[in-house]
N, C-alpha and C positions, 0 to 999 in steps of 0.2 A: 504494500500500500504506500501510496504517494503522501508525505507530508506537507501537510499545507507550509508554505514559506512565510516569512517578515511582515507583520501586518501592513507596516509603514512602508517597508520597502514597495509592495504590490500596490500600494495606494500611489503613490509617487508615480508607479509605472503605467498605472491606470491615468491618472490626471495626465501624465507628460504623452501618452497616447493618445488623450482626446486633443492635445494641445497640436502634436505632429501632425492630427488629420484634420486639425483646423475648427474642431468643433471644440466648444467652451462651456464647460461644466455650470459655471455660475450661471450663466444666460442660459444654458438645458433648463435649471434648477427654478429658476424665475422664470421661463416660457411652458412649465410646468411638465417640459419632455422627457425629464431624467426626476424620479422619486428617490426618497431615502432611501425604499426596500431595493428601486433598480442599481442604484449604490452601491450599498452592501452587496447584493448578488453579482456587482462587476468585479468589483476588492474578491470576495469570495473566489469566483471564476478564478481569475489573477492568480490568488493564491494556490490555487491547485495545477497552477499550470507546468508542463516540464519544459517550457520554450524559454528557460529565465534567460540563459549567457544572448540566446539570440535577439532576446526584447530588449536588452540592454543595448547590444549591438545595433539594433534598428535604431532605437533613440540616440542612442550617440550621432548616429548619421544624421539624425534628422532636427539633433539642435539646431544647426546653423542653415538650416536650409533656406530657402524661399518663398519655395512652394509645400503647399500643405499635401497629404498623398494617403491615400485607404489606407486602412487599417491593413498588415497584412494575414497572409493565411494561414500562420501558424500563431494568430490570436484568438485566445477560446473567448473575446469578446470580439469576436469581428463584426458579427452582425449587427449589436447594438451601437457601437464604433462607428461604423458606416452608415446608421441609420442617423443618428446624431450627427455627423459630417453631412449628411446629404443637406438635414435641415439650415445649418449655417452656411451652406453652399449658396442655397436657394436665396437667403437673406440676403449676404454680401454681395 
């Protein structure tokens, strides 16, 4: 069995993924598209994931970037990631 990982750490990797694909947790959060429980169930996801050296990897690359870029596929939140980025897509 898989140990969940670092609370903190998974949170961070959570926020700096929604931030890499361009969608923004606070305005989720106040546009009422992201809940507490969808939160917790992304931190959760996160924490169980075995993709860690490589979501670190991705973020690094994608601090200094330009452009914002999907989630990718070896994220066990991809699809709420992507659904969250569509919406501030549409906005911007």
């Amino acid at each position: 069995m898989h140990r969940l990982g670092p609370l903190k750490q998974h949170y961070w990797n959570l926020l700096n993924m929604l931030r890499a694909t361009g969608a923004d947790a606070v305005s989720a959060f106040d546009d009422g598209a992201l809940s507490s429980e969808d939160w917790a169930e992304m931190v959760a996801q996160c924490r169980g994931c075995h993709w860690t050296k490589g979501c670190k990897a991705f973020l690094a690359q994608q601090a200094n970037a330009r452009q914002t870029v999907p989630a990718p596929d070896h994220c066990r939140n991809r699809a709420k990631v992507n659904a969250l980025r569509a919406l501030f897509l549409k906005v911007a």
